[in-house]
C-alpha positions in Angstrom: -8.5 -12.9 -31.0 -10.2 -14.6 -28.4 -9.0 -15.0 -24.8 -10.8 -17.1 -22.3 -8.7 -17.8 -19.0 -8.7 -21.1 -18.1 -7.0 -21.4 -14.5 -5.2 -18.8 -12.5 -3.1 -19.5 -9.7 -1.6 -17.1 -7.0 1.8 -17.8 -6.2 3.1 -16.9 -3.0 6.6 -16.7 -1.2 8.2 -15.1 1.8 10.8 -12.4 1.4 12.8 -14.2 4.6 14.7 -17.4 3.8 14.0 -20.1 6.5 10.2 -18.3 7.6 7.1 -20.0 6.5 5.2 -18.5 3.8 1.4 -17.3 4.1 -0.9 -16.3 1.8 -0.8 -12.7 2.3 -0.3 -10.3 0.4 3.1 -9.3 1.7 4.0 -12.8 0.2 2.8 -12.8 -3.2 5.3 -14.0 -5.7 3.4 -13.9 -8.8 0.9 -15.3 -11.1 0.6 -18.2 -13.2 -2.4 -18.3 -16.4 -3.4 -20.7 -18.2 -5.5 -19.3 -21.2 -7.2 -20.4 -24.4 -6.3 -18.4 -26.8 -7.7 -19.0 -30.0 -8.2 -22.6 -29.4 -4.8 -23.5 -27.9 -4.0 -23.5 -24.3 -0.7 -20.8 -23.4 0.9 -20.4 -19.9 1.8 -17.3 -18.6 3.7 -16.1 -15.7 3.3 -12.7 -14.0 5.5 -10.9 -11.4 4.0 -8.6 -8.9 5.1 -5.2 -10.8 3.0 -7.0 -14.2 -0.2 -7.7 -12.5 -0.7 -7.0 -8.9 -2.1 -9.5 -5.9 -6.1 -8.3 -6.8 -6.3 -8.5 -10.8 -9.7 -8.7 -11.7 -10.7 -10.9 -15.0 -10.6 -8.0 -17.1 -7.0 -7.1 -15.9 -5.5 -10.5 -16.1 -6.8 -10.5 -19.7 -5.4 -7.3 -20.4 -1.9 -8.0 -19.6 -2.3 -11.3 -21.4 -2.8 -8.8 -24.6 -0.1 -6.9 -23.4 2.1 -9.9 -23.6 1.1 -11.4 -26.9 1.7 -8.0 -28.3 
């Protein structure tokens, strides 16, 4: 199985309702990945506990095999 990651995007929100959000990494929210897998594009959506604010490429594609599995 091939993966090759396409786009990632860090997602970001702050804990207090009503306060602008930053992109720190007190305010990260998740992770959204769009990989080719095998030919056809799949989107994937991490929380902070699945993959944390610094995944490296190797990591994201890790817990993408850890999802497919």
């Amino acid at each position: 199985m091939s993966i090759n990651i396409k786009s990632s995007v860090i997602q970001f929100r702050n804990p207090q309702i009503g306060q602008p959000t930053r992109a720190v990494v007190e305010h990260y929210y998740g992770r959204r990945v769009i990989a080719g897998i095998d030919g056809t594009d799949q989107t994937f959506k991490f929380v902070p506990s699945e993959l944390h604010f610094e995944a490296t490429e190797e990591e994201i594609i890790m817990a993408i095999n850890l999802k497919i599995n």
